[in-house]
C-alpha positions in Angstrom: 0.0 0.0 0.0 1.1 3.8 -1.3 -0.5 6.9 0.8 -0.3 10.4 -1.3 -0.2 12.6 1.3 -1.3 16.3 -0.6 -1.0 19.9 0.8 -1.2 23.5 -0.5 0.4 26.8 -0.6 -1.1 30.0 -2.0 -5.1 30.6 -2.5 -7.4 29.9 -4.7 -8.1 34.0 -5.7 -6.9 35.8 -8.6 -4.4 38.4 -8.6 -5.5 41.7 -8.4 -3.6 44.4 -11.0 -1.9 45.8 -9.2 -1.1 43.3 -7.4 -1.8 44.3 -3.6 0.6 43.7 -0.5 -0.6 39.8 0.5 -2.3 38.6 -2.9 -1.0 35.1 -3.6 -0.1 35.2 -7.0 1.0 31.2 -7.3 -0.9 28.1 -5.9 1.0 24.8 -5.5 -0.4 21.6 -4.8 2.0 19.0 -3.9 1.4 15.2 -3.3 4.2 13.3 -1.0 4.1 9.4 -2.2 5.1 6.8 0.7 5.3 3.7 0.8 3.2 2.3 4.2 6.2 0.0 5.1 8.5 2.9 5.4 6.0 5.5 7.2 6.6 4.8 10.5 10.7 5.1 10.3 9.8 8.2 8.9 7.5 9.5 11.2 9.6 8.9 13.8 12.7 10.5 12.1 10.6 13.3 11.2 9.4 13.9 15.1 13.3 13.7 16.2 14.3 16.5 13.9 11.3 18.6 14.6 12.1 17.5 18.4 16.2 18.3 17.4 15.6 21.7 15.9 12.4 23.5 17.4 13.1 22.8 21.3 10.8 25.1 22.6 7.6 24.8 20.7 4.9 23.9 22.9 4.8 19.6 22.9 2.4 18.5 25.5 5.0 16.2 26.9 8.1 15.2 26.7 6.7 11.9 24.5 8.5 11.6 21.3 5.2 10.9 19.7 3.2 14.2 21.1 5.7 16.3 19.2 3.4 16.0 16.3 0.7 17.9 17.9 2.7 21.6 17.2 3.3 22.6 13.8 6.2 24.4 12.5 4.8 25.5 8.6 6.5 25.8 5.7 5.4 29.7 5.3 7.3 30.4 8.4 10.4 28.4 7.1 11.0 30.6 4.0 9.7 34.1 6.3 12.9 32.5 8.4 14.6 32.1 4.9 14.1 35.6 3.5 13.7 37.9 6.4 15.1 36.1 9.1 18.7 37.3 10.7 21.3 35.4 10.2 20.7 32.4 13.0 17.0 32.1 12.0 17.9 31.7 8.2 20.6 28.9 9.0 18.3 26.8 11.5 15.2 26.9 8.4 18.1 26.0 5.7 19.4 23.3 7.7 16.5 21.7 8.9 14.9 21.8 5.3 18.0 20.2 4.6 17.3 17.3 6.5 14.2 16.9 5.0 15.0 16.9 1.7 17.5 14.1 3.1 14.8 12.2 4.7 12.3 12.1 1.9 15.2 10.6 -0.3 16.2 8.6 2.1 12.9 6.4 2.5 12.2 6.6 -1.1 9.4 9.1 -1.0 8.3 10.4 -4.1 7.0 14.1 -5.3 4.0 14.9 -7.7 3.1 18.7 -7.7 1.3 20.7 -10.0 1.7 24.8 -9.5 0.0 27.8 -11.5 1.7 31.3 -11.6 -1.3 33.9 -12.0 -1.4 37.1 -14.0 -2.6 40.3 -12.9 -5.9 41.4 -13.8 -6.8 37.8 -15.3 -9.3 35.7 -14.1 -8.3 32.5 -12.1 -11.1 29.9 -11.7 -9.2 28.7 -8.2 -12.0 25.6 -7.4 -11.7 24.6 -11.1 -8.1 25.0 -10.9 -7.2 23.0 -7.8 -10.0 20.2 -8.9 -8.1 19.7 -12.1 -5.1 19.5 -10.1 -5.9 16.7 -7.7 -7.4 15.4 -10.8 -4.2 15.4 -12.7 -1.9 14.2 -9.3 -4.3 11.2 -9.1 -3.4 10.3 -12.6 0.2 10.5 -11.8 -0.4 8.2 -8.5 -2.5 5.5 -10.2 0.4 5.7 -13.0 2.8 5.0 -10.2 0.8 2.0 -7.9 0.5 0.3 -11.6 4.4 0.2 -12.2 4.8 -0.8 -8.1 2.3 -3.2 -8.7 0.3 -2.1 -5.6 -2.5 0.0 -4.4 -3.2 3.2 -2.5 -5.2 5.9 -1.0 -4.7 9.6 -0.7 -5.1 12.3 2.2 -5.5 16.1 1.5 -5.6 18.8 3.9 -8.3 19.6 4.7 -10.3 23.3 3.8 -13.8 24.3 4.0 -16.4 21.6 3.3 -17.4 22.7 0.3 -14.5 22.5 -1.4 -13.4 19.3 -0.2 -17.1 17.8 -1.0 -16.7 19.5 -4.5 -13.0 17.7 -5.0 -14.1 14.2 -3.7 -17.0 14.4 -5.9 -14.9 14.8 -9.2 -13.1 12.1 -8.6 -16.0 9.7 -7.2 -17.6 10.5 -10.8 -14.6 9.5 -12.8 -13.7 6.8 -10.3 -17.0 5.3 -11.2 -17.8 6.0 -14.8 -19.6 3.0 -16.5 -18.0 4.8 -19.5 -14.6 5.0 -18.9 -13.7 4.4 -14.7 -10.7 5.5 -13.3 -7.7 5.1 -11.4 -8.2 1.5 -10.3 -5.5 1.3 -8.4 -6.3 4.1 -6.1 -8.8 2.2 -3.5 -10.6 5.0 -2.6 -11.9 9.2 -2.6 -9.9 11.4 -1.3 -9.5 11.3 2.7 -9.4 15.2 4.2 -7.5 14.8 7.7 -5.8 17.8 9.9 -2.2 18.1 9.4 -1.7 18.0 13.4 -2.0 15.0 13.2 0.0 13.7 10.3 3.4 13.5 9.5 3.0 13.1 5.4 0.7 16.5 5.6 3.3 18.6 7.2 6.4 17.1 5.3 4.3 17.9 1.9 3.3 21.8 3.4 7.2 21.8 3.8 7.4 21.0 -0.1 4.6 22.9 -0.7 5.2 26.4 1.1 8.9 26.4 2.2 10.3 25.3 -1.0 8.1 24.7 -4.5 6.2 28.2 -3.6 9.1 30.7 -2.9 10.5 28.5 -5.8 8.3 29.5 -8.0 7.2 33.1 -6.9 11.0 34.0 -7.0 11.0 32.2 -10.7 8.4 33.0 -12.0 7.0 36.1 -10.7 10.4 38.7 -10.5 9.9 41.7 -12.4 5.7 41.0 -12.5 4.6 41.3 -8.8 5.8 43.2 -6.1 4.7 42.1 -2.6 5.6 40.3 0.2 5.3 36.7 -1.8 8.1 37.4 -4.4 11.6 38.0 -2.3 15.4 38.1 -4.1 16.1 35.6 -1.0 14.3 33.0 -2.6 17.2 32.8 -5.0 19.4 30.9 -1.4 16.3 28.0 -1.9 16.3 27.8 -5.4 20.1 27.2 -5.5 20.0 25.4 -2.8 17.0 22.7 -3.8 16.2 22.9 -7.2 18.2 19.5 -7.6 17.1 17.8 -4.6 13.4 18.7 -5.7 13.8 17.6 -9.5 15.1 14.3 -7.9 12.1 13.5 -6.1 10.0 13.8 -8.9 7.8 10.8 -10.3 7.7 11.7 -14.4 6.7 9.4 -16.5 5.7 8.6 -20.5 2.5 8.8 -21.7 1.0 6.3 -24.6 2.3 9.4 -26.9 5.8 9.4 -25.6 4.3 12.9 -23.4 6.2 13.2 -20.2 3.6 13.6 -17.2 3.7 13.6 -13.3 6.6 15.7 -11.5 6.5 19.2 -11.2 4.0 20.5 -13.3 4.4 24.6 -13.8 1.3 26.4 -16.1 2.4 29.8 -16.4 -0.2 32.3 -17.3 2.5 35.3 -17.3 5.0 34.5 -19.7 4.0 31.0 -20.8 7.3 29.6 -20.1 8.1 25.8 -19.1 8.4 24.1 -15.4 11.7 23.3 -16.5 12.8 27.3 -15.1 12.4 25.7 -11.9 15.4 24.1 -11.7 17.8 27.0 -13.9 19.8 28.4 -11.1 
């Protein structure tokens, strides 16, 4: 068995022209893919670090396993990365580090789809982030058929709505008489609370501390000025790009089309996703 364990970063709202101080003006979804046999070894590494490296967040007890309770979030990882003095920059850089290292070291693997928005232009956000756990759960059922296993997925979860609106696109493709889908992923997606899962807060890592600033630095120089697009997001593009474009699940299509990975639709210049990882 394969969990998908998929977060966000950004919103679902267009970008205003000008932009204004806090508009979003990217949205990421990322999906983590990990094998059951290998999530408790990484849980439990993952607690440690968080343990090792935040100290004084407030854990109920000194129990290795309450330390999951108390979130440290990827926005305030890249905050710590671009704003942050010099200690506060290091201790976010290093412990990302050791994430990265983790996630390669029990095999996880990274699907991700992100838009870049343009000012002024329309951005369909529930349309957008449907199509996009649409498209991730193509890429996962791609990947359980060549592990020759079967999985499930858990989202963060948002209002009800939306995550009724989501579940619903995929229960009607799941079950078309006409053409079902993704067999190999046993179920809807699950919404749980990332307080109390380790796959949701390593994928908001992915999600908001590195594929976001990523792609706001990347993308979005020279279009938007706010808070969301820093010259210090240059230190985590340098830094990750590789590690990143290694996790990546691509594959082949029946055309020879390469899906899955890091998906990038850029409605400012209509470049490629492949600018994420140009240093």
């Amino acid at each position: 068995m394969i969990v998908a364990y998929v977060d966000e970063a950004g919103d679902v709202g267009a970008l205003s022209n000008p932009p204004l101080a806090n508009d979003q003006p990217t949205l990421t979804i990322a999906a983590l893919l990990v094998e059951h046999s290998r999530l408790e070894s990484l849980t439990r590494s993952f607690l440690a670090l968080k343990r090792r490296f935040f100290p004084g967040l407030d854990y109920p007890s000194s129990m290795l396993l309450d330390t999951i309770l108390p979130e440290v979030k990827g926005a305030d990882l890249r905050r710590q990365v671009a704003l942050g003095n010099r200690n506060q920059k290091r201790q976010a850089l290093l412990f990302l580090d050791e994430i990265l290292d983790l996630l390669a070291t029990h095999q996880v693997k990274l699907v991700a789809r992100i838009w870049i928005k343009a000012p002024g232009q329309p951005f369909n956000g529930r349309s957008v982030y449907t199509a996009s756990i649409q498209r991730i759960y193509e890429a996962f059922d791609h990947y359980l058929a060549t592990a020759q296993d079967y999985g499930f997925c858990i989202t963060d979860s948002r209002q009800k709505g939306l995550n009724v609106s989501v579940a619903h696109s995929i229960f009607t493709q799941k079950y078309s008489q006409v053409a079902p889908a993704y067999p190999r992923v046993i179920e809807l997606p699950s919404f749980g609370h990332s307080d109390n899962h380790a796959g949701l807060q390593l994928s908001d890592f992915v999600a908001s501390a590195l594929l976001c600033p990523i792609a706001c630095y990347t993308y979005c120089t020279g279009h938007v000025a706010n808070v969301h697009v820093q010259p210090n997001y240059l230190t985590l593009k340098g830094r990750y790009a590789q590690p990143l474009r290694d996790l990546q699940y691509r594959y082949q299509d029946s055309t020879g089309k390469w899906r899955g990975g890091i998906t990038v639709s850029d409605s400012i210049a209509q470049t490629s996703g492949a600018r994420m990882f140009t240093v």
